[in-house]
Steps between C-alpha positions, in 0.01 A plus 500: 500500500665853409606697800357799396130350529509261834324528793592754762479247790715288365762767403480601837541237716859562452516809697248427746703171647828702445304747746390260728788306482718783650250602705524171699856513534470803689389547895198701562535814607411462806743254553777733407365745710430347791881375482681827479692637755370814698586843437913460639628788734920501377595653199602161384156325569361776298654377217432155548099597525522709218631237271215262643221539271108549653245387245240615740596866482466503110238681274217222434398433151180468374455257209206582271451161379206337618663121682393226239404187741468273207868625353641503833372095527641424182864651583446299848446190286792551309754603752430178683553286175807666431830318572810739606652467209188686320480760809887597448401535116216724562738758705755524200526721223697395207674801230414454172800490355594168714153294496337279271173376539617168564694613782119667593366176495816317703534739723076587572647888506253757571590772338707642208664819426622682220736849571597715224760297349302181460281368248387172325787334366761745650337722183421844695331643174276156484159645327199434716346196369822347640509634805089319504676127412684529783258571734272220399820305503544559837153459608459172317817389640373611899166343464637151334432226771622173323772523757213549799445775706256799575638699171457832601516776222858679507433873478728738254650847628625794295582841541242678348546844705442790184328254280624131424857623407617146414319447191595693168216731348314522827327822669814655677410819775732710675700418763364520876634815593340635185152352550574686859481840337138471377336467788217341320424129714195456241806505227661277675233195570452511065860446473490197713214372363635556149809331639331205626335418197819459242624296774267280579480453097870347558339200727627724828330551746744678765650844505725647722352811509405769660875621613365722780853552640562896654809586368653802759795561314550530161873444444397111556504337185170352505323836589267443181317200590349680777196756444560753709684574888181601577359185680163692485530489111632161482214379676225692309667263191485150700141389509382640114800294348441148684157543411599602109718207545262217701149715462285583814508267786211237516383603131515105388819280419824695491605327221215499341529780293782730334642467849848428660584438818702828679783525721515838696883454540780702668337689735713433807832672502526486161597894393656579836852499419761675680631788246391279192689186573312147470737314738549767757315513813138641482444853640298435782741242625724765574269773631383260828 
């Protein structure tokens, strides 16, 4: 069955074990919480608290997805059939330009990803329609059960930021920090939808994107991927993209549609940099 036209539960099962794979592997919060140490007195158990982290102090969010009971089941079901081998799998993300989709298959990976120096073949100018064999390559391959197993469909990531910049002839926008200096958010949820639809006509169905990093100083090299250092700005942009990108939350199957999955990515730290350099020590590190 071509990529481009299969069900959105079964595309997404990928990501929604991934999730609650990780998610079990982690201690609630109150668990963390009620195991950190209390507030120290010394200088030096100051610094020991401060490097203790409090999950319970944190900024809830609140997920606008209505909980799917009979999804939720299913994943259940298929967690519990999984062998370890399959649950390692899920958690890994293979580069293009070093997986096959027999190695999909071997391996039960979850997820695939492509940079901007990847493409099918090792050909980075590969037109479209080849870009589409591969995916259903690798979704035939990650469904195929004549070796057993739950066959869980492996999910595809690009970086589709200003438009789906890995593909020759498609809609290209300007950079970030030039979509920053409209100030328009409506402008910016028909970009992502518009970018969401020539990839999912690739057999895609994941984009790293929105980059909602705050740059704060602009001799960093990677100052244009962000939209603005106004976090106020930056935020105005968040929600209208993932919804160009995904549509509105609880408006039917995500995949459904001319819809990818989003990934609001490098929010935390990211842009930060001490006088511009990526490796030195962020700026609030040295203002405690």
């Amino acid at each position: 069955m071509p990529r481009s036209h299969i069900p959105a539960s079964r595309v997404s099962c990928a990501a929604l074990v991934l999730s609650l794979g990780l998610a079990a592997a982690l201690p609630a919060a109150g668990q963390v919480a009620a195991s950190a140490p209390h507030a120290a007195t010394s200088a030096a158990g100051a610094d020991t608290d401060a490097a203790t982290a409090h999950p319970g102090l944190w900024p809830q969010a609140h997920w606008p997805w209505r909980r799917d009971t009979a999804m939720e089941a299913r994943i259940a079901a298929l967690i519990k059939r999984m062998t370890l081998e399959e649950k390692v799998g899920q958690i890994l993300q293979a580069d293009l330009s070093a997986v096959t989709p027999e190695d999909v298959h071997r391996y039960h990976l979850g997820s695939v990803l492509n940079g901007g120096n990847a493409g099918p073949g090792g050909n980075d100018y590969a037109p479209a329609p080849e870009w589409l064999k591969l995916a259903d390559a690798f979704y035939d391959a990650s469904v195929d059960k004549r070796d057993g197993g739950v066959a869980i469909p492996v999910m595809w990531g690009t970086d589709a930021v200003h438009g789906h910049s890995n593909i020759v002839g498609a809609t290209l926008f300007p950079h970030n920090s030039g979509l920053g200096a409209t100030h328009d958010p409506a402008l910016l949820q028909k970009i992502a939808a518009v970018t969401a639809t020539e990839v999912r006509v690739t057999g895609i169905d994941w984009t790293f994107a929105p980059t909602i990093t705050v740059p704060q100083d602009t001799r960093w090299g990677r100052a244009f991927e962000g939209y603005s250092e106004d976090p106020a700005l930056v935020a105005s942009y968040a929600r209208p993209f993932i919804e160009g990108l995904q549509g509105k939350p609880n408006a039917g199957p995500l995949l459904a549609g001319p819809h990818v999955i989003a990934t609001a990515k490098h929010f935390l730290a990211d842009g930060g940099t001490f006088e511009g350099a990526t490796r030195a020590m962020p700026w609030w590190t040295r203002r405690r």
